[in-house]
One Martini backbone bead per residue (centre of mass of N, CA, C, O) as a GRO file, in nm:
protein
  125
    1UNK     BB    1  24.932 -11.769   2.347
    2UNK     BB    2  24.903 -12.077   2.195
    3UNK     BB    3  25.144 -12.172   1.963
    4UNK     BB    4  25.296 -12.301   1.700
    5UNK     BB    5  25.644 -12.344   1.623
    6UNK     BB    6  25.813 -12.230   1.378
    7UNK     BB    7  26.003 -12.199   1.147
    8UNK     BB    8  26.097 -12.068   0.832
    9UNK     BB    9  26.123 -12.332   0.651
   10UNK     BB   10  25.832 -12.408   0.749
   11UNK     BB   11  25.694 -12.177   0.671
   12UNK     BB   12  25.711 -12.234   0.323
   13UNK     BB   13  25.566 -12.461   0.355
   14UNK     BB   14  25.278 -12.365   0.461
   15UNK     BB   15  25.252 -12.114   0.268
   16UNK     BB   16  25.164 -12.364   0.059
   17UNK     BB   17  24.917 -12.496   0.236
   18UNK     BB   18  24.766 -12.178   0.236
   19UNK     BB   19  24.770 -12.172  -0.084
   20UNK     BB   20  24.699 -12.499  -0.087
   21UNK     BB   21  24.467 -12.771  -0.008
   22UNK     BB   22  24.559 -13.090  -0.079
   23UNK     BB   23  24.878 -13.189  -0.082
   24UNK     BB   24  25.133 -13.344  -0.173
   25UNK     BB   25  25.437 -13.401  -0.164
   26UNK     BB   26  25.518 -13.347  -0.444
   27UNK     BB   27  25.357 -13.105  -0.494
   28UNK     BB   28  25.562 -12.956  -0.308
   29UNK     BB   29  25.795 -13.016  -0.424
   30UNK     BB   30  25.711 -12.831  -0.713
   31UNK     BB   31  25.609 -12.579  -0.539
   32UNK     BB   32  25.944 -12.491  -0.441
   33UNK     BB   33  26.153 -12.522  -0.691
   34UNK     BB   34  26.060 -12.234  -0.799
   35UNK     BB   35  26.174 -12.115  -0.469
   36UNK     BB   36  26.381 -12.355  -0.421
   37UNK     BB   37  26.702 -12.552  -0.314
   38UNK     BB   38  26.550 -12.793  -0.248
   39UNK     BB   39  26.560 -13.111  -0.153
   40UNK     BB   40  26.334 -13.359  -0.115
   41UNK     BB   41  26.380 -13.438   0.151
   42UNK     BB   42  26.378 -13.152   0.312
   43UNK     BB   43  26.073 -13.129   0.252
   44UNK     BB   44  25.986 -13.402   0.402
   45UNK     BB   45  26.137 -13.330   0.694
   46UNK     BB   46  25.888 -13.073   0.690
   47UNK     BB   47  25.653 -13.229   0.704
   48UNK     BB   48  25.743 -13.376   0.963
   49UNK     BB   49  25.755 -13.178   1.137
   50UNK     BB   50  25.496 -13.062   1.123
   51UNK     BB   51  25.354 -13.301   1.176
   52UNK     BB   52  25.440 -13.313   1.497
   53UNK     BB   53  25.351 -13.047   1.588
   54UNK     BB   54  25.026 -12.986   1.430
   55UNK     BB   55  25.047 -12.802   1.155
   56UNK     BB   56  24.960 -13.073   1.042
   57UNK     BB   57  24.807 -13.318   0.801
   58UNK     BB   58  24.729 -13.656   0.717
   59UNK     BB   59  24.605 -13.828   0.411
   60UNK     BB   60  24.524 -14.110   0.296
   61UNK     BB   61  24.559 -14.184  -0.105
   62UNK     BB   62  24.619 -14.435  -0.111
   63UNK     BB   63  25.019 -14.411  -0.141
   64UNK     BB   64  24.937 -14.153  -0.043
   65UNK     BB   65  24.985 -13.804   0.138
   66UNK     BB   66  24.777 -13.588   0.247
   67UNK     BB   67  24.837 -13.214   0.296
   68UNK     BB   68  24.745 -13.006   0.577
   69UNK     BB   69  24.640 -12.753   0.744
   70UNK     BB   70  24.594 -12.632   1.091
   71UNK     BB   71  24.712 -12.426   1.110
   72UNK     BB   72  24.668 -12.096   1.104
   73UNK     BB   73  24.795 -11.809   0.983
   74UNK     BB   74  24.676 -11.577   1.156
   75UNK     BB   75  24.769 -11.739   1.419
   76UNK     BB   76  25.074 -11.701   1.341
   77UNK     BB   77  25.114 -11.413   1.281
   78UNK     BB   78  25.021 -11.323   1.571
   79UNK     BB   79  25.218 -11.436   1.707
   80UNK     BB   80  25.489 -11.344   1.550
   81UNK     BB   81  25.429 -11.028   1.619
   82UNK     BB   82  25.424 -11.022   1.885
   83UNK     BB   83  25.669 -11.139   1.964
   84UNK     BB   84  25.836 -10.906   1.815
   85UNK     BB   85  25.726 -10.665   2.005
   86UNK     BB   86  25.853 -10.757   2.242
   87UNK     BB   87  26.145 -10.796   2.200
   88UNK     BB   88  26.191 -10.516   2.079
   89UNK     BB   89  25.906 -10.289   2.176
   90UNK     BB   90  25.774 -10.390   2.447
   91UNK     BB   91  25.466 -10.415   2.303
   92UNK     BB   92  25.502 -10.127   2.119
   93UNK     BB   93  25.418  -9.996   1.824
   94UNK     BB   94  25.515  -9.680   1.805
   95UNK     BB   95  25.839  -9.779   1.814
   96UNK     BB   96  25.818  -9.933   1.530
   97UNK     BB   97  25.708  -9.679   1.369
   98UNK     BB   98  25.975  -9.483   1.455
   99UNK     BB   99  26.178  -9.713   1.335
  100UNK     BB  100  26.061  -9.670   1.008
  101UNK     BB  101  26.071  -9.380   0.969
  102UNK     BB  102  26.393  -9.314   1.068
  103UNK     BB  103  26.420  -9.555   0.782
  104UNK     BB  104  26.267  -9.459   0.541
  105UNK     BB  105  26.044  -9.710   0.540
  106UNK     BB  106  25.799  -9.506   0.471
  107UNK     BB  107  25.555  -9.439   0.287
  108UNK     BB  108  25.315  -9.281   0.142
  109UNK     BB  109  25.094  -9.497   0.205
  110UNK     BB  110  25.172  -9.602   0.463
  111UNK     BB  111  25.083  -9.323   0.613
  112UNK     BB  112  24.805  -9.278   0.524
  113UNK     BB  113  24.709  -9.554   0.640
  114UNK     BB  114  24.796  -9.488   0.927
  115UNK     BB  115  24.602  -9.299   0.977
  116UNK     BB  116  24.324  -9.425   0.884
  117UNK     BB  117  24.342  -9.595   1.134
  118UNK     BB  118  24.343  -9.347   1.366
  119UNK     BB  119  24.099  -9.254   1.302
  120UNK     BB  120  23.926  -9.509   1.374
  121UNK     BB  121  24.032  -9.542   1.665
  122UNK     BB  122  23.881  -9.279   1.725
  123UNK     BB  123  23.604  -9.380   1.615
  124UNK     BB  124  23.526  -9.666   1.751
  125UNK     BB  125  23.574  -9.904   1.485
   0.00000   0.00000   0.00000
């Protein structure tokens, strides 16, 4: 599976137009003040990479630029928990599973939610 690397700092930035968009840079950093404490230049530092890398796209809007996602969330999501599965737990959920059970990471919900997953995927649904 081919798709673009991004950083910690760029995902939050995606994040951002993930859930709306397309945004202004202004936008994007109106909307990220909220929860970083990160300046101006910074942000747009991180549109400028993700602009390059592919990860987004920048449409002119009269003097600005609206921003919009082109990677895909889930498209993401998927590639970086492959990669963290194979690099932790050599590509196998069971021990990613035995590792946050053994730090009584897993609640009363949890464990519920994975049973009713494995009872679907025994019924081979």
């Amino acid at each position: 599976m081919n798709t673009i690397a991004i950083s910690e700092a760029e995902s939050i930035v995606m994040e951002t137009l993930w859930k709306e968009h397309p945004l202004s840079a202004d936008d994007v950093i109106a909307a990220l003040q909220r929860q970083q404490d990160w300046q101006e230049a910074t942000v747009k530092t991180l549109l400028n990479r993700l602009l390059k890398k592919g990860a987004i796209r920048a449409e002119k809007d009269g003097r600005r630029f609206l921003y919009s996602p082109v990677l895909k969330r889930e498209q993401w999501v998927l590639s970086e928990s492959k990669g963290f599965l194979d690099r932790m737990f050599d590509g196998r959920i069971a021990p990613l599973v035995a590792h946050f059970s053994q730090q009584k990471k897993l609640s009363r919900q949890d464990i519920a939610e994975l049973k009713r997953l494995i009872e679907e995927l025994g019924d081979g649904k």
